[in-house]
C-alpha positions as CSV (number, residue, x, y, z in Angstrom):
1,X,101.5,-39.0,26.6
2,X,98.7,-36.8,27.8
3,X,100.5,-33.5,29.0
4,X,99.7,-29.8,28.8
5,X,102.8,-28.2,28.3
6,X,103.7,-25.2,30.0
7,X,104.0,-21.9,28.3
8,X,107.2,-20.4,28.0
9,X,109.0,-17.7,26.7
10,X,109.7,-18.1,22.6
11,X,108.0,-21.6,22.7
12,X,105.0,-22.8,21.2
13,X,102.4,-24.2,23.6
14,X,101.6,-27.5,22.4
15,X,98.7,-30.3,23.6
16,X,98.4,-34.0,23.0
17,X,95.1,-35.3,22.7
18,X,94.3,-38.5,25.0
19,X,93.2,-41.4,23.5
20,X,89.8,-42.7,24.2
21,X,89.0,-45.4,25.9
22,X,88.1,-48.2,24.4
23,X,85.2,-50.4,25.4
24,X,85.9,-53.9,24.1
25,X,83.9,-57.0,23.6
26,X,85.5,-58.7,26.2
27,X,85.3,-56.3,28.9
28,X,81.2,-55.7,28.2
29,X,81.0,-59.3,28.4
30,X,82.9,-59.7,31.7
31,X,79.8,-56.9,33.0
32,X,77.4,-58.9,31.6
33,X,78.6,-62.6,33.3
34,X,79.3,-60.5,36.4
35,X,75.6,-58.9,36.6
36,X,73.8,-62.4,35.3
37,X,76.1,-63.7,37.9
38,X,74.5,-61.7,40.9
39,X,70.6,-61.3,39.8
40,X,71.1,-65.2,39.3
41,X,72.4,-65.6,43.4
42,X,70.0,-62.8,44.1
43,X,66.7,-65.2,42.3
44,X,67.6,-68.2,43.6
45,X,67.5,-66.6,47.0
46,X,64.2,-64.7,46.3
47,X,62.8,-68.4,45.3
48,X,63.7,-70.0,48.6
49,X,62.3,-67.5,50.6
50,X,59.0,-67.6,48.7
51,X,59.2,-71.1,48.9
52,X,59.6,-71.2,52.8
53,X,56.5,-68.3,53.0
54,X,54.4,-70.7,50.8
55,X,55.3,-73.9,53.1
56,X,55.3,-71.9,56.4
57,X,51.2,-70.7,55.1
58,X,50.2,-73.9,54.4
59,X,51.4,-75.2,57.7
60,X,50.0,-72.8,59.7
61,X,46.5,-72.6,57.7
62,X,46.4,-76.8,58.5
63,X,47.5,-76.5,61.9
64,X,45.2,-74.1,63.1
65,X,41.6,-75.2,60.8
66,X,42.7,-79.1,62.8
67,X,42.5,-77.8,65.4
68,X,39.0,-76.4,65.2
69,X,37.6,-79.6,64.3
70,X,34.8,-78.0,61.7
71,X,33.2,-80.3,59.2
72,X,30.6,-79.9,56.9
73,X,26.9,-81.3,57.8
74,X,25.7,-84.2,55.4
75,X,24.6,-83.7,51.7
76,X,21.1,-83.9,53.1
77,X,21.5,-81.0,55.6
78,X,22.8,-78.9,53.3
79,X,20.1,-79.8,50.3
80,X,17.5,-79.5,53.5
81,X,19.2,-75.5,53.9
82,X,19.7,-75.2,50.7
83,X,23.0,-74.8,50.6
84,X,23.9,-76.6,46.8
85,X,26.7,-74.4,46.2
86,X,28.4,-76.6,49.4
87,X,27.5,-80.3,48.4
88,X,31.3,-80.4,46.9
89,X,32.4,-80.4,50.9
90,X,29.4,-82.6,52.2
91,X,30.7,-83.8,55.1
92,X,34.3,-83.0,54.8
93,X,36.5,-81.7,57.6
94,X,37.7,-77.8,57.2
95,X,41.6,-77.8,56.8
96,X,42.1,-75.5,53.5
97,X,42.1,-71.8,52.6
98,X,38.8,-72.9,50.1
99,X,37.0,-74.7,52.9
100,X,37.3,-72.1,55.5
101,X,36.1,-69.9,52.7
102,X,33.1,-72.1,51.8
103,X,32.6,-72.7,55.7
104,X,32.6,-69.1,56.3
105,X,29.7,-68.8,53.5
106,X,27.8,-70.9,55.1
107,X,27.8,-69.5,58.9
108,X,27.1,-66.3,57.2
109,X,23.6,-67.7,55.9
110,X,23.0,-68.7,59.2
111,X,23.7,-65.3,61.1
112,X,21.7,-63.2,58.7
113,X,18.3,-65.5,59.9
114,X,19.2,-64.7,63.8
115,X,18.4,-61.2,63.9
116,X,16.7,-60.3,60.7
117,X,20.1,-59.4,59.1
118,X,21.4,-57.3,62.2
119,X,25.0,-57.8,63.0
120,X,26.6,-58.2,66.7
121,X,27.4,-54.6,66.4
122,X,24.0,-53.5,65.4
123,X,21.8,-55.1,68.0
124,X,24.2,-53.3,70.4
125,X,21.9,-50.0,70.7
126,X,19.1,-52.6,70.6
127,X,20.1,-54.5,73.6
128,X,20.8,-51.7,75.5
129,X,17.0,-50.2,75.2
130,X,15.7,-53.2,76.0
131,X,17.6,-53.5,79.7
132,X,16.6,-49.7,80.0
133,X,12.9,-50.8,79.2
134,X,13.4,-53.6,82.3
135,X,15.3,-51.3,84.7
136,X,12.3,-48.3,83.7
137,X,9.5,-50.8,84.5
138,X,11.1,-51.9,87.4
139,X,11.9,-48.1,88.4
140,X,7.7,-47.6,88.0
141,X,6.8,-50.2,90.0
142,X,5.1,-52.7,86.9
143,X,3.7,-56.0,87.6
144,X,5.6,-59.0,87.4
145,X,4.5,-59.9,84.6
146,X,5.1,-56.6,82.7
147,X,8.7,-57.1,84.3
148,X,9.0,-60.8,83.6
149,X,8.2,-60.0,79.6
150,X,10.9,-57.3,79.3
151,X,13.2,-59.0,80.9
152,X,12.7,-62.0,78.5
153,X,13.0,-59.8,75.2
154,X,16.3,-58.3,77.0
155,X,17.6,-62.0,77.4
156,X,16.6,-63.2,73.1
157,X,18.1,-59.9,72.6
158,X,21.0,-60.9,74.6
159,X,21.6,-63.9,73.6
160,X,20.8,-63.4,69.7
161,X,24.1,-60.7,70.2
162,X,26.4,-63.1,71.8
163,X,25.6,-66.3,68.9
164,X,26.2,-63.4,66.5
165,X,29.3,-62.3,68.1
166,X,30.4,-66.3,68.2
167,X,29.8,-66.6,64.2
168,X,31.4,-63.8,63.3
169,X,34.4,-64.3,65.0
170,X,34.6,-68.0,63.8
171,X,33.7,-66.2,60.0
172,X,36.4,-64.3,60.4
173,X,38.9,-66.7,61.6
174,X,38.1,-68.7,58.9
175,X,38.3,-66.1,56.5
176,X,42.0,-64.9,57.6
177,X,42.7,-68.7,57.4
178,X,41.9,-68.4,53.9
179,X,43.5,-65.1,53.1
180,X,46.6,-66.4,54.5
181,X,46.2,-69.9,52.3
182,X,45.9,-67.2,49.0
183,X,49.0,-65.1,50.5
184,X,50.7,-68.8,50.3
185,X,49.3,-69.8,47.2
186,X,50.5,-66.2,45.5
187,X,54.1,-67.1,47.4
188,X,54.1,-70.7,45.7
189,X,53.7,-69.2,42.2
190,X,56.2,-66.1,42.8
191,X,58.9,-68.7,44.0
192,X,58.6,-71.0,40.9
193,X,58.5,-68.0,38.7
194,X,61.5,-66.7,40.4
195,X,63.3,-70.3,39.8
196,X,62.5,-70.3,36.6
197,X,64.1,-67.0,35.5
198,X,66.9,-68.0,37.9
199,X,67.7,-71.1,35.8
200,X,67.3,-68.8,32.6
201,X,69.8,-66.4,33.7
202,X,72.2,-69.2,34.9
203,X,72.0,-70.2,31.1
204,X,72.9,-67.1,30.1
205,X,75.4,-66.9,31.9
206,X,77.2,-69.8,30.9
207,X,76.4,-68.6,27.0
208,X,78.5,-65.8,28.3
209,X,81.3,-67.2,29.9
210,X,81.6,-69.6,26.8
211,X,81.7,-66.3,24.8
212,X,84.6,-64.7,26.5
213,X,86.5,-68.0,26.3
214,X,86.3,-67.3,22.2
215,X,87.1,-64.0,22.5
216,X,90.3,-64.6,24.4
217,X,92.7,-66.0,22.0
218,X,91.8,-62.5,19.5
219,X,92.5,-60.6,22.7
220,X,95.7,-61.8,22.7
């Protein structure tokens, strides 16, 4: 009985102390079984979703590098360019996250020989001179052929821009193919990991629920 009593008049104030409360085996056990229970539910559905983000990558990297139709030139075009580093792809269509990666390489060493190593972005300020030159010599009344020369630089100008800006957005669609393909490859190895310590923790579990089954008869 846990009671203060009151104090009254020619009686002794007296207290009982409650008892503490006791934490048996059992009982931690049951918390154990209960929480191995749940992060068990709670890996197995961490696993499936990582699985389905690995497959739904995959897909999607395939699907959209078919579609392109890129392949590799021949073993002798790229020895010819002197592209070794590629001869493992020699002629092989581009449908994974390492090809679009390799392929990417490989535009890349072809835009940096269109405009000395300008990008689409640089020869912008360079293209727009070279109309101004045109529209000036025009303005002042040059010959034709002053005109005809100006306006032939404008148009290698022009058109070294617009290949760059071609390759460079293929480079980096192929690139975000292949980031996406490593996103899914990370995905793949997070869901087995998370299986894996799913089907540890289900083993622990069990351990524990065939622990509390010995323990019942003493707690009885």
């Amino acid at each position: 009985m846990s009671t203060i009593e009151q104090r009254l008049p020619g009686v002794a104030q007296t207290t009982a102390i409650d008892k503490p409360v006791v934490l048996t085996r059992r009982t931690i056990d049951t918390v154990l079984v209960a929480s191995g229970a749940v992060l068990t539910a709670a890996l197995l559905v961490a696993g499936a979703l990582l699985t389905w983000g690995a497959s739904f990558s995959a897909d999607y990297v395939d699907d959209e590098l078919s579609s392109q139709n890129i392949s590799f030139p021949s073993a002798e075009a790229l020895e010819a360019e002197g592209r070794t580093d590629l001869l493992k792809y020699a002629g092989e269509a581009v449908n994974t996250g390492p090809e679009a990666e390799a392929y990417a390489s490989y535009i890349d060493g072809h835009l940096e020989g269109i405009a000395d190593g300008l990008t689409y972005a640089d020869l912008g300020a360079v293209e727009r001179e070279a109309k101004a030159a045109v529209q000036a010599a025009i303005d002042d009344g040059a010959d034709e052929a002053t005109v005809a020369e100006l306006q032939a630089e404008a148009a290698r100008i022009t058109g070294q821009r617009d290949t760059l800006f071609k390759g460079e957005t293929l480079r980096g669609l192929l690139l975000s193919a292949f980031a996406w393909s490593t996103v899914g490859q990370i995905a793949g190895y997070a869901a087995i990991g998370a299986f894996v310590a799913a089907a540890v923790m289900f083993v622990l579990v069990l351990l524990g629920i065939r622990h509390q089954r010995k323990l019942a008869p003493a707690a009885k």
